[in-house]
Rosetta silent file (secondary structure, phi, psi, omega in degrees, C-alpha in Angstrom):
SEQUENCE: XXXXXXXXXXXXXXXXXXXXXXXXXXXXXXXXXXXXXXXXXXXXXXXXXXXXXXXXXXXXXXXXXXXXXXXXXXXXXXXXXXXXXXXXXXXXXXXXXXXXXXXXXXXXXXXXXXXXXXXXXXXXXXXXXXXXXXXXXXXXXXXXXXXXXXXXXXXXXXXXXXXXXXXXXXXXXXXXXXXXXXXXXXXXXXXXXXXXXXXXX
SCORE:     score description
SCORE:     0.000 S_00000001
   1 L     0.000  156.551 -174.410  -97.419   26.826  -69.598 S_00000001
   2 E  -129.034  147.575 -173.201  -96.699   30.151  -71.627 S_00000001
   3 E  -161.581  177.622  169.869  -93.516   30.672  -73.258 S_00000001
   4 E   -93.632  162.444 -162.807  -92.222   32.864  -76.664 S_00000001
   5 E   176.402  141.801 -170.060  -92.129   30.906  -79.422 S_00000001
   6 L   127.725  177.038  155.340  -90.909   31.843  -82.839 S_00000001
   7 L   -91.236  172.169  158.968  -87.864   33.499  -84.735 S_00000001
   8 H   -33.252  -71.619  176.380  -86.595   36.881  -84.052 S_00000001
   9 H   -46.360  -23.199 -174.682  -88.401   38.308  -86.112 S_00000001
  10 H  -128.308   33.782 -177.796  -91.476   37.346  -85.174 S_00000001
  11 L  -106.240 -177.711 -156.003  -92.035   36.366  -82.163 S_00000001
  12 E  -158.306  162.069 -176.867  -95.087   35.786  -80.022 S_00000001
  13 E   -59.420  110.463  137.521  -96.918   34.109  -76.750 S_00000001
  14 E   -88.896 -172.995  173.848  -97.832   30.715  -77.013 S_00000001
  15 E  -153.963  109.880  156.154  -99.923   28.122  -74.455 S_00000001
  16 E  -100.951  154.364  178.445  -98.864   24.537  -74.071 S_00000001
  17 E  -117.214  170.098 -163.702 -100.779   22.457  -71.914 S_00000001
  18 L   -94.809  -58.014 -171.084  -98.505   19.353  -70.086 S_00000001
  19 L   -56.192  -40.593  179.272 -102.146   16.784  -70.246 S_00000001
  20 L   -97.820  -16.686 -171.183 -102.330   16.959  -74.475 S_00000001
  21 L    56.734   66.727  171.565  -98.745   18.033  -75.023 S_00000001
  22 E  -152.632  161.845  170.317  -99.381   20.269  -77.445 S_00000001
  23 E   -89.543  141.964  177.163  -99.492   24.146  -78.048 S_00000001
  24 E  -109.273   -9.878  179.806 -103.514   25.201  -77.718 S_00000001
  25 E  -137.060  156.722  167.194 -103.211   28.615  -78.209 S_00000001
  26 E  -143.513  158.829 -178.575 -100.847   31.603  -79.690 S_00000001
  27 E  -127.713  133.811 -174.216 -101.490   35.237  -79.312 S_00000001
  28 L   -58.549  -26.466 -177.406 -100.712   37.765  -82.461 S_00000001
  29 L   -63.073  168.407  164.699  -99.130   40.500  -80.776 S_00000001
  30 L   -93.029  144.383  178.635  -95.472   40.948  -81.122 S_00000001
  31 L  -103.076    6.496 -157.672  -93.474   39.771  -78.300 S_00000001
  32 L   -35.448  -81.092 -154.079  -89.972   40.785  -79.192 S_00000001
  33 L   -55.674   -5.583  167.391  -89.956   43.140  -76.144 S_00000001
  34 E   -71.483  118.938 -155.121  -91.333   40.647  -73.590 S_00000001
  35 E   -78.965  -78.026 -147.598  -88.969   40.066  -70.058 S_00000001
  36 E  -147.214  164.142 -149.322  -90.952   37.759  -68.029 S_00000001
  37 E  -134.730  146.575 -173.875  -94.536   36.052  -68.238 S_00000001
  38 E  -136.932  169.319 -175.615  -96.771   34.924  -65.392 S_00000001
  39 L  -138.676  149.495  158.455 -100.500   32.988  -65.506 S_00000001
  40 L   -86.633  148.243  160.551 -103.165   32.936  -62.724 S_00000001
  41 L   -13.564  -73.952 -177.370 -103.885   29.534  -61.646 S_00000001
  42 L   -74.598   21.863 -175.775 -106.781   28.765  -63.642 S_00000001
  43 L    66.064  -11.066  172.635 -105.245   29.865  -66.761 S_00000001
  44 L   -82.045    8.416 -177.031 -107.672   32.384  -67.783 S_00000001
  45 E  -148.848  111.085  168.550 -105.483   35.761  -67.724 S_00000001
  46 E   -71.428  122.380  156.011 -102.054   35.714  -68.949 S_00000001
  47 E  -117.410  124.914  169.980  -99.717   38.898  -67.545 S_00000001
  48 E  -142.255  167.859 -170.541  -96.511   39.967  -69.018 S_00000001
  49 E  -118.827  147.617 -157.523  -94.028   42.906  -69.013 S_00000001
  50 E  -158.120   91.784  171.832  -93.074   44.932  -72.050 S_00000001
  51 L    86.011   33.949 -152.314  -91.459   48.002  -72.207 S_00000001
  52 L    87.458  -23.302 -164.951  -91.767   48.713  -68.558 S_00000001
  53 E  -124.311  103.615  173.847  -94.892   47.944  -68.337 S_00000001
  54 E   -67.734  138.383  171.622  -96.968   44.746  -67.109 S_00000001
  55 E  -122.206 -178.208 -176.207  -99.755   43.922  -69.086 S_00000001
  56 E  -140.494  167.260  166.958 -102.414   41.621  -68.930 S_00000001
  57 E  -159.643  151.368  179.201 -104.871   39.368  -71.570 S_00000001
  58 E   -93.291  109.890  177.500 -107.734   37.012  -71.304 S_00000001
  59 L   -51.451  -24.842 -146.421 -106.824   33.718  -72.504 S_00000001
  60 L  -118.828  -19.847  161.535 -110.412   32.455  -72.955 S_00000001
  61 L  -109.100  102.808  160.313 -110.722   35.328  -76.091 S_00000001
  62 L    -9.597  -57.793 -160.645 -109.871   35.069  -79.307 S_00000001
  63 L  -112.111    4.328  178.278 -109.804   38.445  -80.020 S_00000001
  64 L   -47.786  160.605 -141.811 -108.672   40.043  -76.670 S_00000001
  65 L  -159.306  125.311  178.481 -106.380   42.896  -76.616 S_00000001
  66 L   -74.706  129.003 -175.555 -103.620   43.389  -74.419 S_00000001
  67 E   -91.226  148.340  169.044 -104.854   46.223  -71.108 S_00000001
  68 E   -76.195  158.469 -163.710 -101.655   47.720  -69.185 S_00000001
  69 E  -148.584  -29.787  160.981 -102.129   46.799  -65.409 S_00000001
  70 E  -175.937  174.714  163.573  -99.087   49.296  -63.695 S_00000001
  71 E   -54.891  129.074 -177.920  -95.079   49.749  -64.305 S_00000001
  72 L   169.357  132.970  172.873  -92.876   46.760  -64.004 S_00000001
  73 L  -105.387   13.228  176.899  -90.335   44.507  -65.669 S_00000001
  74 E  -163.916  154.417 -178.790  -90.609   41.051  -63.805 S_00000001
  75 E  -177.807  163.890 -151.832  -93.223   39.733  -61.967 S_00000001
  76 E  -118.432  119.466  153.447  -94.683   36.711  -60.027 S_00000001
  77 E  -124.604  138.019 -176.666  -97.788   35.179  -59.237 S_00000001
  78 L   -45.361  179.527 -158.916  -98.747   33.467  -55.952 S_00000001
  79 L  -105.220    7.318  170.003  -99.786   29.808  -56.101 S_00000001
  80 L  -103.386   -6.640  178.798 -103.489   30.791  -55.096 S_00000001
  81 L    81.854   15.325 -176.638 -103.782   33.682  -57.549 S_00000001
  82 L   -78.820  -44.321 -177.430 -104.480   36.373  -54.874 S_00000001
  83 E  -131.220  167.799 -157.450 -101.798   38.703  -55.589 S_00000001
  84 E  -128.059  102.299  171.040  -99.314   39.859  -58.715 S_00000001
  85 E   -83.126  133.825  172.870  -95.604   40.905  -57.162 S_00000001
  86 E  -134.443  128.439  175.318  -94.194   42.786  -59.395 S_00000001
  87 E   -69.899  121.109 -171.649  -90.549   44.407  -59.817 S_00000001
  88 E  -156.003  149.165  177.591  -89.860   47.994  -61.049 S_00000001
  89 L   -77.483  166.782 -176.975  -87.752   51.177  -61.032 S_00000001
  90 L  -176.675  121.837 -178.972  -89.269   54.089  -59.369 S_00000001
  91 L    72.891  -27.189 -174.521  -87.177   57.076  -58.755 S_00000001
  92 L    96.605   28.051  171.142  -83.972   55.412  -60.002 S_00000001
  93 L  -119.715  117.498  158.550  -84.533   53.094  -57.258 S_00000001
  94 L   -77.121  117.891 -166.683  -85.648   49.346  -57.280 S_00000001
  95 E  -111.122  145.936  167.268  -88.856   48.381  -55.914 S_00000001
  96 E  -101.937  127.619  170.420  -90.981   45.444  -54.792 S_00000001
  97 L  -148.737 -177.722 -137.281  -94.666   45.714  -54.627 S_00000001
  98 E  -172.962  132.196 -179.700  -97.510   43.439  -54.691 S_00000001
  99 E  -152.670  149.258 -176.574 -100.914   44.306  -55.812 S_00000001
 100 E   -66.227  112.403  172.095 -104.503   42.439  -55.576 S_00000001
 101 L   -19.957  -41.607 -164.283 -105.441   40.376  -58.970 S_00000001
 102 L   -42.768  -71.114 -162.436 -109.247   41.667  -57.925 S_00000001
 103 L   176.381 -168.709 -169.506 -107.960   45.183  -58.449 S_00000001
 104 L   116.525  164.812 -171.577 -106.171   47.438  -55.985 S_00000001
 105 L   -83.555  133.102  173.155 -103.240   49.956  -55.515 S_00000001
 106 L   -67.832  148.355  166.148  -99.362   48.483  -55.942 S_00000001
 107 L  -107.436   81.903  174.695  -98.372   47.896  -52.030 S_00000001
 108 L   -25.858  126.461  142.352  -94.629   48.450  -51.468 S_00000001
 109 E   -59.269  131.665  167.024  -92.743   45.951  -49.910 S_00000001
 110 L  -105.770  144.698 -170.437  -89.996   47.222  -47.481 S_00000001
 111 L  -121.360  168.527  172.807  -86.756   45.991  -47.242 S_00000001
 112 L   -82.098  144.778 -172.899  -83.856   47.171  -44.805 S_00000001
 113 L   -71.617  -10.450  168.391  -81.826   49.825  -46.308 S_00000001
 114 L   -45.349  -25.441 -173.777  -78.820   48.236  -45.953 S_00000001
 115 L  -107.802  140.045  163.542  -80.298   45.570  -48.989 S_00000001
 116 E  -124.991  122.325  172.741  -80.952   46.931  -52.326 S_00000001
 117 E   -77.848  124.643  172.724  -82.811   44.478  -55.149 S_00000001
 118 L   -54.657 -163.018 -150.084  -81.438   43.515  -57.725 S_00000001
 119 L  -103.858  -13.045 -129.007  -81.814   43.742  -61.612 S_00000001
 120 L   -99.755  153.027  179.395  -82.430   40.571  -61.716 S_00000001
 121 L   -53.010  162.690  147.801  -86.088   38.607  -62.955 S_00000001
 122 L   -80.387  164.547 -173.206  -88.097   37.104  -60.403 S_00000001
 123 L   -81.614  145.631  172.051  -88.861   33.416  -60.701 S_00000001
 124 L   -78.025  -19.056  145.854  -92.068   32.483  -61.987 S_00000001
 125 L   -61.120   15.672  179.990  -92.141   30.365  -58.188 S_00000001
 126 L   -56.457  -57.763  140.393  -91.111   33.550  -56.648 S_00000001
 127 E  -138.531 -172.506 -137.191  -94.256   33.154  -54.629 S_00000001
 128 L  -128.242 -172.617 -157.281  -95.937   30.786  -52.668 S_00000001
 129 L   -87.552  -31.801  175.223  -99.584   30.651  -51.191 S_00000001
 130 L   -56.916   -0.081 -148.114  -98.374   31.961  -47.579 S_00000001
 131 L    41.448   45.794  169.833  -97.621   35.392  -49.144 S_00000001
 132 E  -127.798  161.050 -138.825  -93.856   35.146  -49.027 S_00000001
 133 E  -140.434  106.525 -168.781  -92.081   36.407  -51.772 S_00000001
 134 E   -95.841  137.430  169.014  -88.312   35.176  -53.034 S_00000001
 135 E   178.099  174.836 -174.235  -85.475   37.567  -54.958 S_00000001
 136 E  -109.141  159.142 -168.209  -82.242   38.426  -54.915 S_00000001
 137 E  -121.888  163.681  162.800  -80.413   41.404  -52.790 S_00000001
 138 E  -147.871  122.663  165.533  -77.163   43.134  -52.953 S_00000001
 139 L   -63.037 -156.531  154.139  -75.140   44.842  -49.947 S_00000001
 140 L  -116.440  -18.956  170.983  -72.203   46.535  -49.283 S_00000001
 141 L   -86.721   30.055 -154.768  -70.888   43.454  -47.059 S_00000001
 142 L  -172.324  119.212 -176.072  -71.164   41.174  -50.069 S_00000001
 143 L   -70.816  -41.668 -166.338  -69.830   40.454  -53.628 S_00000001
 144 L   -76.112 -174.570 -169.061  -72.161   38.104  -54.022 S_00000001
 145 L  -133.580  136.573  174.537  -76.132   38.533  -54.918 S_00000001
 146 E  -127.209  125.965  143.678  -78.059   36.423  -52.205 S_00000001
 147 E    10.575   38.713 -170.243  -81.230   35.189  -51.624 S_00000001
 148 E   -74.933  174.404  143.111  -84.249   37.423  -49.312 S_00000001
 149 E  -139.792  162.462 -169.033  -87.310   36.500  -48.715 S_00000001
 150 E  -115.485  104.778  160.395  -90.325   38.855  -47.675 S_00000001
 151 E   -93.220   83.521  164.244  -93.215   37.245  -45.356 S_00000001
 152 L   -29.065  -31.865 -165.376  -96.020   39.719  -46.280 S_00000001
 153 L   -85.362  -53.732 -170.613  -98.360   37.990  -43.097 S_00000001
 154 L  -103.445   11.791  157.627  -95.700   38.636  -40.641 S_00000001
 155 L    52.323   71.157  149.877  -93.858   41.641  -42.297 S_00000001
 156 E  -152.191  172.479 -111.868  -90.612   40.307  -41.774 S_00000001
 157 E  -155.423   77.323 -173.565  -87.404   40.200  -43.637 S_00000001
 158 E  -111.669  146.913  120.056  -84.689   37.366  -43.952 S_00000001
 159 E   -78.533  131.615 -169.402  -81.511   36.949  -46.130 S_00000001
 160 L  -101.046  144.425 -177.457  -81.319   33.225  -45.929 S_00000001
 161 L   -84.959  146.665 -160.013  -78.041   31.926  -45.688 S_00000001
 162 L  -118.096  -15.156 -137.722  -76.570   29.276  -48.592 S_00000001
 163 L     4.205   77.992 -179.333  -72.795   29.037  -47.129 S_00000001
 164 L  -146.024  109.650  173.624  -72.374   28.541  -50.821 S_00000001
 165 L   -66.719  107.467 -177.070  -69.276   31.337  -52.228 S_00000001
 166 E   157.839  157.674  163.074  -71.238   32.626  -55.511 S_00000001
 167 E   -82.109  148.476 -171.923  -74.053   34.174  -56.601 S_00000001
 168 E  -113.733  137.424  161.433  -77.776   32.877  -56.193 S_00000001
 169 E  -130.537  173.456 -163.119  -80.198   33.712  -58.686 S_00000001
 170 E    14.828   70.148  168.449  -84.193   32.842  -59.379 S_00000001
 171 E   -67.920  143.105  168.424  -85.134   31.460  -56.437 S_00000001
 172 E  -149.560  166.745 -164.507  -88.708   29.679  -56.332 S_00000001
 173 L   -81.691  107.899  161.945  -90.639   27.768  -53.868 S_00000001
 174 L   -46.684  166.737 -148.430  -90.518   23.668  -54.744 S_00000001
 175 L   -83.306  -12.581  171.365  -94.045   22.041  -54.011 S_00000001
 176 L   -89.708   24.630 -174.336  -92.521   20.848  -50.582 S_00000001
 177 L    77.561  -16.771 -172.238  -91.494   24.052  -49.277 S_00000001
 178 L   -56.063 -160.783 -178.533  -88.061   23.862  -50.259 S_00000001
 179 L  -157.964  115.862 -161.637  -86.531   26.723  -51.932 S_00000001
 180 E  -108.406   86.670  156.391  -84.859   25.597  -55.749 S_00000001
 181 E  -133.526 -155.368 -150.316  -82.495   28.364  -57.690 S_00000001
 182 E  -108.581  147.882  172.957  -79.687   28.817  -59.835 S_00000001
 183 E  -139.976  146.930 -171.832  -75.797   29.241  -58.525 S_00000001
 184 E  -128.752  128.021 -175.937  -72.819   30.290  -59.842 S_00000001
 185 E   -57.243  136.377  113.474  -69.399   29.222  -57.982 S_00000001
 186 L   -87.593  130.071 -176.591  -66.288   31.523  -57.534 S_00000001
 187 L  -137.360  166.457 -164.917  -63.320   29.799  -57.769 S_00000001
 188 L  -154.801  170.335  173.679  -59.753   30.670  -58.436 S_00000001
 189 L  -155.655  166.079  161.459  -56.030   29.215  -58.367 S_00000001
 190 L   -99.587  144.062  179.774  -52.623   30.789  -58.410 S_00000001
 191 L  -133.241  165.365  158.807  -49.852   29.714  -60.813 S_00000001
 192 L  -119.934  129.164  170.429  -46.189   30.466  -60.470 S_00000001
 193 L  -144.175  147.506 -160.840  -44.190   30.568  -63.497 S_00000001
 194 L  -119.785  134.431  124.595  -39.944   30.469  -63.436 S_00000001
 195 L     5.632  138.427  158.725  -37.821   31.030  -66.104 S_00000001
 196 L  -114.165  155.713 -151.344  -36.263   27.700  -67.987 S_00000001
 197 L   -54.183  -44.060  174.826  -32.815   27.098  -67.542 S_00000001
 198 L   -55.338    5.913 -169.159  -32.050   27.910  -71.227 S_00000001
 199 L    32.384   28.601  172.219  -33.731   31.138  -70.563 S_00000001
 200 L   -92.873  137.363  166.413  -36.274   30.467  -73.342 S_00000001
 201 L   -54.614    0.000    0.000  -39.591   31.164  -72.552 S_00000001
């Protein structure tokens, strides 16, 4: 797993593995400015976003240097490593796109215009090996921030319904298909308040 590690001042990329429980690696750059951090499968090329910009580094070198890999402040990788969704403004507009690890051209994802994507990170389980792709939307028929998902194979489109009043955020896929994020309730009450006889507050 890759995480920040450090103080404020300083901080920077590490690599824990789960089998020694220990951190095996740290990388020198500064990370103050990193949003959100993704791994391919086999662990050899660590991608993160910085300034707008995803970058990438080879894990397996000491002395590696981070290369820029396209615009974006959150991003995802599938659980087979084929492709790196990544989130970004364009235009003053928020975009989804997807692009091949090999190499390749960002691929838009289209949504209906009625949905606009949020602000919000993607999950590092955002997606799954089928090419479908989890985030959150916002409407005009809705307070709340909900749930889509995108199925790249059959280029279709869902908001899935939670009947849960609240906002959903970082959805990712569980290893059983399920779909795991975070929710926040709204709830409310009414009070009445009278007078006391004495007319003291």
């Amino acid at each position: 797993m890759a995480f920040i590690l450090g103080s404020e001042d300083a901080p920077h990329i590490a690599i824990a593995t789960l089998r020694e429980g220990r951190i095996v690696k740290r990388f020198s750059f500064d990370a103050s400015s990193v949003q959100s951090i993704a791994a391919t499968p086999d662990g050899d090329k660590l991608y993160y976003c910085a300034h707008g910009q995803v970058w990438w580094i080879n894990t397996k070198d000491e002395n590696a240097k981070p290369s820029p890999v396209t615009e974006g402040d959150s991003i995802a990788i599938d659980y087979v490593g084929k492709y790196l969704y990544v989130k970004r403004m364009q235009k003053g507009q928020r975009e989804l796109v997807r692009m091949p690890l090999a190499g390749g051209q960002p691929e838009p994802l289209t949504i209906p215009s009625e949905y606009t994507i949020s602000d919000d990170q993607l999950s590092p389980a955002a997606a799954d090996a089928a090419g479908r792709i989890l985030f959150e939307v916002d409407s005009a028929d809705s307070w709340y921030e909900r749930v889509a998902v995108i199925d790249t194979s059959r280029k279709t489109f869902t908001v899935i319904s939670t009947g849960f009043s609240g906002d959903v955020w970082m959805p990712g896929w569980q290893s059983d298909g399920r779909i795991a994020a975070v929710g926040a309730r709204l709830d409310s009450s009414m009070w009445r308040y009278k007078p006391s006889p004495s007319g003291r507050k």
